[in-house]
N, C-alpha and C positions, 0 to 999 in steps of 0.2 A: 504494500500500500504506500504510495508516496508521497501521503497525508503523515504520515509515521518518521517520515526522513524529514529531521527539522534543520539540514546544514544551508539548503537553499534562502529559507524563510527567515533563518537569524538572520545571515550575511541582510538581506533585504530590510530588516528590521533594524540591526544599526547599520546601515546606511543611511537609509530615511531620518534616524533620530540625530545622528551626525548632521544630515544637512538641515531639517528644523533648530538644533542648536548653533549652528552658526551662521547660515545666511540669513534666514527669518528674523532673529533678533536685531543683526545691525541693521537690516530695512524700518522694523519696525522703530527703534532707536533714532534713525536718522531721518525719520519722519519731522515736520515742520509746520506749527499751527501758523494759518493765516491771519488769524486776529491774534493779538496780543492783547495778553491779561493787565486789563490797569487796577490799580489800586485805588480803595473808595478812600477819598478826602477823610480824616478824621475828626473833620469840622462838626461839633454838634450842631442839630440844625436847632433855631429857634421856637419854641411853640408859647403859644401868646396865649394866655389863658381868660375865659371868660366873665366878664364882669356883668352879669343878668343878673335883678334883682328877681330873687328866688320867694319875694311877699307879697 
């Protein structure tokens, strides 16, 4: 049965994981967001509080 001989299927097996750990990553790594993250002011903003007579 040549389901049973596992010398073909390893090789095949690290192969594959050989080349997911190393070309996969530096692509994904060297990927590049088009928007840049800005930072919120940490200006508190003002809130004005209401003066209703409540009688």
């Amino acid at each position: 049965m040549p389901q049973l001989n596992p010398a073909p299927w390893f090789a095949i097996l690290i192969f594959s994981w050989l080349i997911f750990l190393t070309v996969i990553p530096s692509k994904v790594l060297s990927h590049t967001f088009t928007n840049e993250i800005t930072t919120i002011s940490a200006e508190k903003l003002k809130s004005d509080t209401w003066n209703w007579p409540w009688h």
